[in-house]
DSSP file (Angstrom, degrees, kcal/mol; ACC not computed):
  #  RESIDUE AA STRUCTURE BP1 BP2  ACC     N-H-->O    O-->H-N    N-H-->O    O-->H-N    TCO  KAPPA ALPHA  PHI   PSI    X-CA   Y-CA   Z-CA
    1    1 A X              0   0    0      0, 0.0     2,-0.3     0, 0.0   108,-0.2   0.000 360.0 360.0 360.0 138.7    9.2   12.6    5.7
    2    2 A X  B     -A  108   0A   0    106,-0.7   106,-2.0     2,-0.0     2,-0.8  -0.914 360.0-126.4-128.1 159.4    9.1   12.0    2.1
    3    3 A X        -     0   0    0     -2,-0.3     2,-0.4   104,-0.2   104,-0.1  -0.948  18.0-159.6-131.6 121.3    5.8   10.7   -0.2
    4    4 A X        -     0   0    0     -2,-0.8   102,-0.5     1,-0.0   103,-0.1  -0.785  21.5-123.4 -74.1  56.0    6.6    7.6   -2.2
    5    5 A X        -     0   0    0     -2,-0.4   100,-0.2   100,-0.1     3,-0.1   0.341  32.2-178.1 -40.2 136.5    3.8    7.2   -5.4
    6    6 A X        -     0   0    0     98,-0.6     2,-0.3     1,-0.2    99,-0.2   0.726  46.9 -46.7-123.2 -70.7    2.4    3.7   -4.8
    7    7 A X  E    S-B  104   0B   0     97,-0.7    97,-1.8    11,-0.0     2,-0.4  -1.000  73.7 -63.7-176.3 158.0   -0.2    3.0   -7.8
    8    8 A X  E >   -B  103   0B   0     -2,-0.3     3,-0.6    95,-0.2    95,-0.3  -0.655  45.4-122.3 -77.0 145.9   -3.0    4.7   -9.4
    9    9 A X  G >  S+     0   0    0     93,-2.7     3,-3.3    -2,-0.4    -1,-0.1   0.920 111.2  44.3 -36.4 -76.5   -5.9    5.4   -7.0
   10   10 A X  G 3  S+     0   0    0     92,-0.4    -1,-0.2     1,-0.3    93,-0.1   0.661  99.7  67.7 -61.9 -29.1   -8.5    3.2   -9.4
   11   11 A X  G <  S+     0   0    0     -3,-0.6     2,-0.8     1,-0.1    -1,-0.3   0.630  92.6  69.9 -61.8 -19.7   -6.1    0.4  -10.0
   12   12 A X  S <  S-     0   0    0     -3,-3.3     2,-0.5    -4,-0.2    -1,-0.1  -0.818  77.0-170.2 -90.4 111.3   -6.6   -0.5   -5.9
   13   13 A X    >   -     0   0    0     -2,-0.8     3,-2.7     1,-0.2    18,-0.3  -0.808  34.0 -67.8-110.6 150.7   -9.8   -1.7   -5.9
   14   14 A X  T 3  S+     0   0    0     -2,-0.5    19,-0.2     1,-0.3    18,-0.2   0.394 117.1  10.9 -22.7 133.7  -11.9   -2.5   -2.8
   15   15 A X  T 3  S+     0   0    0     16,-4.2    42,-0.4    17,-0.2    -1,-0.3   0.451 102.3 128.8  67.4  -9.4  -10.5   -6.2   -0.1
   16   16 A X    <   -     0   0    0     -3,-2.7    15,-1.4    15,-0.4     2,-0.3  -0.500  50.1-158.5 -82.5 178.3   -7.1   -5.9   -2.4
   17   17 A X  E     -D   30   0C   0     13,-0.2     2,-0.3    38,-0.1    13,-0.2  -0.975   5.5-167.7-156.2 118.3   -3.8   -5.8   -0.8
   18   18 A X  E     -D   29   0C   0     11,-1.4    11,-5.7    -2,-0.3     2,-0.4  -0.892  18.2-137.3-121.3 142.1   -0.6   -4.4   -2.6
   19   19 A X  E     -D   28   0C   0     -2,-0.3     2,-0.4     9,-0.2     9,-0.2  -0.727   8.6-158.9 -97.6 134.8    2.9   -4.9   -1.1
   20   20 A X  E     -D   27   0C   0      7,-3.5     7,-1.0    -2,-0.4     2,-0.4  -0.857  17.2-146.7-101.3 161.6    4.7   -1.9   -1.3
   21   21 A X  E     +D   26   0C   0     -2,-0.4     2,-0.3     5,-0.2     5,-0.1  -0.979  24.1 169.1-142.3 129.6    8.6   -3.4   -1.0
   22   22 A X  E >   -D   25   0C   0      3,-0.6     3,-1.6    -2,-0.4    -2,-0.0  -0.934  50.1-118.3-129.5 138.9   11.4   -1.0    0.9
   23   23 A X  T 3  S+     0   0    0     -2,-0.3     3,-0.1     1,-0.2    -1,-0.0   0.377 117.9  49.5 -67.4   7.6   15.0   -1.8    2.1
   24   24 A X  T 3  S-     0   0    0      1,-0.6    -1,-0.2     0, 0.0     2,-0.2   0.525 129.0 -54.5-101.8  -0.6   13.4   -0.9    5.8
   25   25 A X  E <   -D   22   0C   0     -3,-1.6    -3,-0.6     2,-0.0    -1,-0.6  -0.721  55.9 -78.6 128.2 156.6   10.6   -2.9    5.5
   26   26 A X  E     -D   21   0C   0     -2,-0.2    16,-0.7    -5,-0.1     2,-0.5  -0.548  37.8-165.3 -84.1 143.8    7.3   -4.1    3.4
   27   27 A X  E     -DE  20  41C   0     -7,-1.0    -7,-3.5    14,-0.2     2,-0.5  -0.999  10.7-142.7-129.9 143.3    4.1   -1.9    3.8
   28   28 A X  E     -D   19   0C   0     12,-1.1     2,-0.4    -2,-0.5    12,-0.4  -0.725   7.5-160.6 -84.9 129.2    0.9   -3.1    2.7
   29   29 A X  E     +D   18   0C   0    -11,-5.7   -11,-1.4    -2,-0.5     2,-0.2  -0.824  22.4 175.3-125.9 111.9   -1.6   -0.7    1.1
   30   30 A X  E     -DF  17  38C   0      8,-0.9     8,-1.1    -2,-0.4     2,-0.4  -0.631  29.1-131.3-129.9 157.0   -5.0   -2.1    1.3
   31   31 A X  E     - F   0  37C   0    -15,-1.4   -16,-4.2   -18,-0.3   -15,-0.4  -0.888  23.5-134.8-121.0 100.2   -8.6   -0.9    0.3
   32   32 A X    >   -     0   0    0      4,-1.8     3,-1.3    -2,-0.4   -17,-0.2   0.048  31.8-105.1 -41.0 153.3  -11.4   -1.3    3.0
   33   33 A X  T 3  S+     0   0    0     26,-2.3    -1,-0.2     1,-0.2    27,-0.2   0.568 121.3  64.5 -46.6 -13.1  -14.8   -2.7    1.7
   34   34 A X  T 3  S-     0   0    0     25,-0.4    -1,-0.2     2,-0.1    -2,-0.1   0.494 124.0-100.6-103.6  -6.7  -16.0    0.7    2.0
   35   35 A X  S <  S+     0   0    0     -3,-1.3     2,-0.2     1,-0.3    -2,-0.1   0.143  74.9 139.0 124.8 -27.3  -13.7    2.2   -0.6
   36   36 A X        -     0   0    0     -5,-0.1    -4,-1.8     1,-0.0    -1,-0.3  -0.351  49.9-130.6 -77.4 136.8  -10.9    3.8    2.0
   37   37 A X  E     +F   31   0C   0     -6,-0.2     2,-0.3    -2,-0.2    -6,-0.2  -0.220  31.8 175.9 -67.7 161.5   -7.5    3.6    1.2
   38   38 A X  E     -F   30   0C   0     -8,-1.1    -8,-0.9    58,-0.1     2,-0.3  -0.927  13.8-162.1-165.0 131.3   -4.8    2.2    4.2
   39   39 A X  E     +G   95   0D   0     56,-0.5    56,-3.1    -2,-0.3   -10,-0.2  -0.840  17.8 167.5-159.8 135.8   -1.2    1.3    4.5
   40   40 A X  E     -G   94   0D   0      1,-0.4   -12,-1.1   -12,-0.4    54,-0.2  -0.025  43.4 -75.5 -99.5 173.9    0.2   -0.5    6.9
   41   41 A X  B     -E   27   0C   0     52,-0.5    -1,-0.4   -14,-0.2   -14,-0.2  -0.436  43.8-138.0 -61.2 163.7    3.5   -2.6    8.2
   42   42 A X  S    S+     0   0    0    -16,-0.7     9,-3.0    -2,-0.2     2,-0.4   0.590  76.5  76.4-101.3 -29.3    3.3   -5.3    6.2
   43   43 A X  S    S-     0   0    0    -17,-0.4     2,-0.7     7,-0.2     7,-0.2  -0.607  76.3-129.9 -88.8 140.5    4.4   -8.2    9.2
   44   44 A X    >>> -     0   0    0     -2,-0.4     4,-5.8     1,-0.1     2,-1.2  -0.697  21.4-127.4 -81.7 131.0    1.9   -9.1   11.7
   45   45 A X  T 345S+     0   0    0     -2,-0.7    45,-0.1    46,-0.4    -1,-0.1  -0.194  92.2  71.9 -81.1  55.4    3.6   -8.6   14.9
   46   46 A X  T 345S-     0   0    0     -2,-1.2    -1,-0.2    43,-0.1    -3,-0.0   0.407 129.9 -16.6-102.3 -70.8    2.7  -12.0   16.1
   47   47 A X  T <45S-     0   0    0     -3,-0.8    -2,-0.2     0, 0.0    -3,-0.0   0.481  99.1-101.8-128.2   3.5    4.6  -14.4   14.4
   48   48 A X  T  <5 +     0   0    0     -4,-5.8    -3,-0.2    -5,-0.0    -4,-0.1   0.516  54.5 171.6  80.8 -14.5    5.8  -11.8   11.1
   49   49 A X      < -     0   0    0     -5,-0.7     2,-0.3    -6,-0.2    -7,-0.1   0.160  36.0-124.9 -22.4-168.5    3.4  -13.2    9.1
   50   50 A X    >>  -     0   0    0     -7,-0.2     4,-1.8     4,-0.1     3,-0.6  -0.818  16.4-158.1-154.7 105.5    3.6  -11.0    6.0
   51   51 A X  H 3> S+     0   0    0     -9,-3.0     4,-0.8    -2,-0.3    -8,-0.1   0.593  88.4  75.9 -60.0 -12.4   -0.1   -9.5    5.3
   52   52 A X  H 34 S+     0   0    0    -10,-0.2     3,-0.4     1,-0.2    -1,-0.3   0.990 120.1  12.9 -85.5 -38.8    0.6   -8.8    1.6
   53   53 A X  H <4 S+     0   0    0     -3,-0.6    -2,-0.2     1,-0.2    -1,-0.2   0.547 135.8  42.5 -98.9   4.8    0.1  -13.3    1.2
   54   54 A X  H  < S+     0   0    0     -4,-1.8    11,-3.1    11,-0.0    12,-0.8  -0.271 101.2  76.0-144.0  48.9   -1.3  -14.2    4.3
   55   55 A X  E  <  -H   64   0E   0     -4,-0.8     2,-0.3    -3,-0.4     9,-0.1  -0.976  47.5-172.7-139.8-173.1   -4.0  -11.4    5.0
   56   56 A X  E     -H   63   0E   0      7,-0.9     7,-2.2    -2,-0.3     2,-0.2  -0.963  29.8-112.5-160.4 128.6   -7.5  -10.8    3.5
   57   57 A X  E     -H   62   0E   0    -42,-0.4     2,-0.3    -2,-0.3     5,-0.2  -0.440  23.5-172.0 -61.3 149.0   -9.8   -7.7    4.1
   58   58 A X  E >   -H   61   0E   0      3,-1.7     3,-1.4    -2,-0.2     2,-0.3  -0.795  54.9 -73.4-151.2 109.3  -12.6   -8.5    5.9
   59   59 A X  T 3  S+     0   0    0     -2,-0.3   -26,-2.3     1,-0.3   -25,-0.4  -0.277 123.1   9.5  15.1 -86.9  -14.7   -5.1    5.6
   60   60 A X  T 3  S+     0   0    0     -2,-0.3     2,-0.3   -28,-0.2    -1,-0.3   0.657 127.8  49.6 -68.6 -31.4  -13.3   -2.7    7.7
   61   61 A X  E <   -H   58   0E   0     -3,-1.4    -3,-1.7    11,-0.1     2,-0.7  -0.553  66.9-117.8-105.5 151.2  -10.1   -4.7    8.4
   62   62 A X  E     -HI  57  71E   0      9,-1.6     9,-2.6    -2,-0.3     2,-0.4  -0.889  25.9-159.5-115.6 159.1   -7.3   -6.6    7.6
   63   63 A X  E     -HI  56  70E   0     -7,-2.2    -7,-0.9    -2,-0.7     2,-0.7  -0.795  12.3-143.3-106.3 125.2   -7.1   -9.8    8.9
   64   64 A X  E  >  -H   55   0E   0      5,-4.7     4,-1.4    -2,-0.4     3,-0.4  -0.514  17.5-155.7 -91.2 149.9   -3.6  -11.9    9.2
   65   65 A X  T >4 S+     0   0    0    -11,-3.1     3,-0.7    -2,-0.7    -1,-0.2   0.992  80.5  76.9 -83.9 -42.1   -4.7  -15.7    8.2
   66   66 A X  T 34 S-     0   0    0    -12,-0.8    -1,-0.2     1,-0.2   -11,-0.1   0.704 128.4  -7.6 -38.9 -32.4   -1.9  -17.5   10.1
   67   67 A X  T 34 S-     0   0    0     -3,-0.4    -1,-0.2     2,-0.2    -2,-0.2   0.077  94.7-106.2-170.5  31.5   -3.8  -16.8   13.3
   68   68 A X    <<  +     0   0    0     -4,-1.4    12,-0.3    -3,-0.7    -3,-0.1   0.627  56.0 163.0  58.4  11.7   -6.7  -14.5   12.5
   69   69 A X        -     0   0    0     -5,-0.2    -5,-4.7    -6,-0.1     2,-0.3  -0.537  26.6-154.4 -55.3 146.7   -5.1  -11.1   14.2
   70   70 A X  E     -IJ  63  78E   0      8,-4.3     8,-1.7    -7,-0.2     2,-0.4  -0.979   9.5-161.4-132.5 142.6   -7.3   -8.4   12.7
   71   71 A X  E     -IJ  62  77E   0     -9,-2.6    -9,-1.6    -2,-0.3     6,-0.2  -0.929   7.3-148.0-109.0  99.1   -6.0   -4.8   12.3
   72   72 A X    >   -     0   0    0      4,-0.8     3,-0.7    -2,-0.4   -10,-0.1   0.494  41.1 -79.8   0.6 166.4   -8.3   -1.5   11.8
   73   73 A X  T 3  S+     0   0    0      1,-0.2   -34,-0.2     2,-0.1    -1,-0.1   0.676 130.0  39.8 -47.4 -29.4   -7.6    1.5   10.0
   74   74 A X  T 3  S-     0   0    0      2,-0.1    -1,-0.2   -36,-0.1    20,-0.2   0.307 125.2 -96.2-114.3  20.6   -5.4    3.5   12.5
   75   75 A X    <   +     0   0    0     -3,-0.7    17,-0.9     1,-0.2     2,-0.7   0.573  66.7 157.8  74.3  14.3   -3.6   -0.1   13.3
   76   76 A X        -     0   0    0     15,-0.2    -4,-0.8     1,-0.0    -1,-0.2  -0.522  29.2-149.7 -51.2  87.9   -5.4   -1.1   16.3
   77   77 A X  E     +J   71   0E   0     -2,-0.7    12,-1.8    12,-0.3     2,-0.3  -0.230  29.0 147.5 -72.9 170.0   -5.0   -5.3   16.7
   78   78 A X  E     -JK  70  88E   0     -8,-1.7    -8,-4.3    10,-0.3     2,-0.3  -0.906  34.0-136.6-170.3 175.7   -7.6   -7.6   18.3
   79   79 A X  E     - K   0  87E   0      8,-3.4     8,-3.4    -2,-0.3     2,-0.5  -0.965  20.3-130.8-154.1 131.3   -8.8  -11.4   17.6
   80   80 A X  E     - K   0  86E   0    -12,-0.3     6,-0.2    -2,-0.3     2,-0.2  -0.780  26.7-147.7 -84.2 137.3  -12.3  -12.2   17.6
   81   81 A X    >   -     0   0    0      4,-2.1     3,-2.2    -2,-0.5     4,-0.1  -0.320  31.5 -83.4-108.9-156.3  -12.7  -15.2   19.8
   82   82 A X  T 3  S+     0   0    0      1,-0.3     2,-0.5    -2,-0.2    -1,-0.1   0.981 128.4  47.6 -81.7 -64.3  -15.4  -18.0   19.4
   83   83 A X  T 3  S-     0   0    0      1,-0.2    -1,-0.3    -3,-0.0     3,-0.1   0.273 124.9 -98.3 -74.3  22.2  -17.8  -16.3   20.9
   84   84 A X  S <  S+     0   0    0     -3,-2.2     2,-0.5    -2,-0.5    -1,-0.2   0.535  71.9 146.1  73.6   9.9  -17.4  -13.1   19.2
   85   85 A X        -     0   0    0     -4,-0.1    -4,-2.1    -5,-0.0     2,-0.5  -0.634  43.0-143.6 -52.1 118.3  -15.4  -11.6   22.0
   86   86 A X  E     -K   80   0E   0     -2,-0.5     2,-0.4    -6,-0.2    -6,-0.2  -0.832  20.5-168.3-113.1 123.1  -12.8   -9.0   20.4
   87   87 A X  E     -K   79   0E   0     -8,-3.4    -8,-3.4    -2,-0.5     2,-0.1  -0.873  25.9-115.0-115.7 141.2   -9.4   -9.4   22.6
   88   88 A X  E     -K   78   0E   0     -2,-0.4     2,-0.3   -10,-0.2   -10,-0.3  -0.268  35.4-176.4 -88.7 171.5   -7.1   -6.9   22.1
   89   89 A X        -     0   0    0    -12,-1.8   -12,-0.3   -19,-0.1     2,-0.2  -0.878  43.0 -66.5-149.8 179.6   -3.4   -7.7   20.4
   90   90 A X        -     0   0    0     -2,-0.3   -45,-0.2   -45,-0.1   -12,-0.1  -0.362  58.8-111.0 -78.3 140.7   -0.4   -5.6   19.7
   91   91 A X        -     0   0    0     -2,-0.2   -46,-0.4   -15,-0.1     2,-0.3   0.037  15.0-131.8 -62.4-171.2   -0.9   -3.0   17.2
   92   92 A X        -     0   0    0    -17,-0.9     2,-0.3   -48,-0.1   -48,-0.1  -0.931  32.7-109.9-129.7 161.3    0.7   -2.7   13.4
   93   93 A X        -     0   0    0     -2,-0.3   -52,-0.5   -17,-0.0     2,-0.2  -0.663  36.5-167.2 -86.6 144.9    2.4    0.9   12.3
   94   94 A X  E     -G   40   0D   0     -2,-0.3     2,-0.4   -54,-0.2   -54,-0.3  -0.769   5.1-148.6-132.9 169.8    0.2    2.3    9.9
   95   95 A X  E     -G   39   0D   0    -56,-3.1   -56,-0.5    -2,-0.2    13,-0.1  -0.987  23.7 -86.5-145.7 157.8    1.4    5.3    7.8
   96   96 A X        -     0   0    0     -2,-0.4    11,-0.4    11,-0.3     2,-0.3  -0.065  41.6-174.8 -34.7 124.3    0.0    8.0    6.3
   97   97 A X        +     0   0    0      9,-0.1     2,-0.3   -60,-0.1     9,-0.2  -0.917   4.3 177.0-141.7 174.3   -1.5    8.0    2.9
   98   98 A X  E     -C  105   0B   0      7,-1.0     7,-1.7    -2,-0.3     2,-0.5  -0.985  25.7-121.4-162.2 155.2   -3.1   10.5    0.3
   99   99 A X  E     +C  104   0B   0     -2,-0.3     2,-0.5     5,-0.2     5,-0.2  -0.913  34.5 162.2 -93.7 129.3   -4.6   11.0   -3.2
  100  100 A X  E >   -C  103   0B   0      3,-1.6     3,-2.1    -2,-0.5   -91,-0.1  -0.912  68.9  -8.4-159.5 130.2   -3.1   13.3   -5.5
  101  101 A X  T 3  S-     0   0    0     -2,-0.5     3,-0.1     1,-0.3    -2,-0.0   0.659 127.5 -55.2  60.2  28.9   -3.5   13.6   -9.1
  102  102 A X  T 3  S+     0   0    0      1,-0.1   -93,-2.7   -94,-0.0   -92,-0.4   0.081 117.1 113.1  80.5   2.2   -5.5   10.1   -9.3
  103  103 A X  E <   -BC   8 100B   0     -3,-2.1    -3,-1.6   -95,-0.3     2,-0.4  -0.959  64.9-137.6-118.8 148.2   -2.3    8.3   -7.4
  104  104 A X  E     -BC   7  99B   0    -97,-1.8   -97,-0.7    -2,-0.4   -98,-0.6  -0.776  31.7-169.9-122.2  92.5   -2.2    6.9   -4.1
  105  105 A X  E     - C   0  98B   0     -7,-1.7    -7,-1.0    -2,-0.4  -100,-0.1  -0.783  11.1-131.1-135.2 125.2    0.8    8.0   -2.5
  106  106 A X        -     0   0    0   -102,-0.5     2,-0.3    -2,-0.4    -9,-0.1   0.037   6.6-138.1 -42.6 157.3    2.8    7.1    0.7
  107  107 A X        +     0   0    0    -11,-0.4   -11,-0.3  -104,-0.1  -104,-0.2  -0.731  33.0 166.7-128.5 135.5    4.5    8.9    3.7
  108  108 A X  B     -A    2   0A   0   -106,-2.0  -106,-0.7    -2,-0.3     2,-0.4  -0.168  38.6-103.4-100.5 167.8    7.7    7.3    4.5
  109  109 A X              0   0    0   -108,-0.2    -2,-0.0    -2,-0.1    -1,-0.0  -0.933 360.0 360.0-109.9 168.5   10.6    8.8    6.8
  110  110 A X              0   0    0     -2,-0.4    -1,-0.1     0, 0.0    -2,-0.0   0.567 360.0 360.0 -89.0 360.0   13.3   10.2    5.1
């Protein structure tokens, strides 16, 4: 495992979503409304969407828009259904992240 430097901490600010872009794959690194940092796969494993243009935080979460799968912090999916029922859905791979030295920094595998 190696840790990739991503962006300065202050530059992510709270609901944005930065595409990190890797020949293995996209990760997303997104900032809950409550200030905590996250990064994710970047496709929702539904259809691939690609969360860095078709999601949006929505507090705690991100949300994929194509068809409203919502992911958590540790990658847990679900869909809220009309009546505020949360059905669960396949997860997304989330990876590790950290602050050091004001920048916001990955871990990848080697």
């Amino acid at each position: 495992m190696r840790w990739l430097d991503v962006i300065a901490s202050e530059e992510l600010q709270s609901g944005q979503i930065l595409t990190v872009e890797r020949e293995v794959g996209d990760v997303v690194v997104w900032r809950t409304e409550s200030g905590r940092a996250v990064a994710c796969d970047a496709r929702c494993p539904h259809q691939w969407a690609h969360l860095g243009t078709a999601g949006a935080i929505d507090g705690d979460e991100i949300v994929c828009l194509s068809h409203f799968w919502r992911f958590d912090q540790e990658g847990t999916g679900s869909k809220l259904s009309a009546n505020g029922r949360r059905d669960e859905k396949s997860p997304v791979d989330t990876f590790e992240i950290r602050e050091r030295d004001g920048r916001l920094e990955i871990a990848v595998p080697d």
